[in-house]
C-alpha positions, 0 to 999 in steps of 0.5 A: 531506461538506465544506462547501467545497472543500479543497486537497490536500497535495502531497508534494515528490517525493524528488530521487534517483528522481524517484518518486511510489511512492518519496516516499509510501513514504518519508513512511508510514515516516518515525516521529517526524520521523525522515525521513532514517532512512526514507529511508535505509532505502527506499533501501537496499531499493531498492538491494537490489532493483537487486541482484536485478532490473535496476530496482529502482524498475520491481520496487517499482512491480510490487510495489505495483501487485500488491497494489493491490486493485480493489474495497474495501466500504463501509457504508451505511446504509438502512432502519436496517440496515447494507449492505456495498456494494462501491465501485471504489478512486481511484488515489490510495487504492489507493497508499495501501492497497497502501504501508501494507499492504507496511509493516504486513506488514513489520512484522509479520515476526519479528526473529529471521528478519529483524533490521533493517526494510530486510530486513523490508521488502526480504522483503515487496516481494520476496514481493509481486512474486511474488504471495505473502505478508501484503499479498497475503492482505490485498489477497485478502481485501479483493477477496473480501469484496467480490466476496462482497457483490457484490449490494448493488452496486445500493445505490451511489449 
């Protein structure tokens, strides 16, 4: 734990949709300082998704609250062995966990069937809305460990 208290790095949220969801996405694209590609890219995606659906930032909210797990596990230590105790996720990390497993699925997606990462990325956002795809099997599996080690749930502190 931290000796003091740290001030937290707030992102300046991008001017065209006014989004949280929108800016953190940006920022966990952006590769080698390359911001302007990245957003160039997220933009695209949503346009896409503007396409489909009526809204496309309400689409991508939807998505990433549908892979936004409730519960994660965390070691503890007690008696010289290791527990898998089952913890409530912040907001603010279910964001974080929920963006970058969307990014990790999309690029985990083949070239063959998708050749740019807007279409990766635009695939996976649109299987999350429906509930299916990588991220979804990520946020399941977190869920079921978790719900597997529900009784160390005592062992919170």
């Amino acid at each position: 734990m931290p000796r003091r208290s740290y001030k937290k790095n707030i992102a300046d949220i991008e001017p065209v949709y006014k989004s949280i969801e929108v800016t953190k996405l940006i920022n966990y694209i952006t590769v080698d300082g390359k911001k302007s590609v990245a957003e160039k890219i997220v933009y695209d995606v949503i346009d896409k998704l503007t396409k489909d659906t009526q809204d496309g930032l309400k689409s991508l909210k939807q998505a990433v609250q549908n892979v936004a797990p409730v519960h994660e596990v965390k070691p503890r230590r007690l008696g010289g062995a290791s527990y898998l105790v089952p913890t409530e996720i912040r907001q603010e990390r279910k964001l974080y966990l929920s963006l970058n497993w969307i990014i990790n699925a999309a690029r985990a997606r083949t070239n063959k069937e998708f050749h740019t990462f807007a279409d990766k990325l635009y695939a996976e956002i649109r299987d999350a809305i429906k509930n299916q795809g990588a991220a979804i099997t990520k946020k399941l599996q977190t869920e079921k460990l978790a719900e597997a080690n529900r009784a160390f749930a005592h062992l919170k502190w």
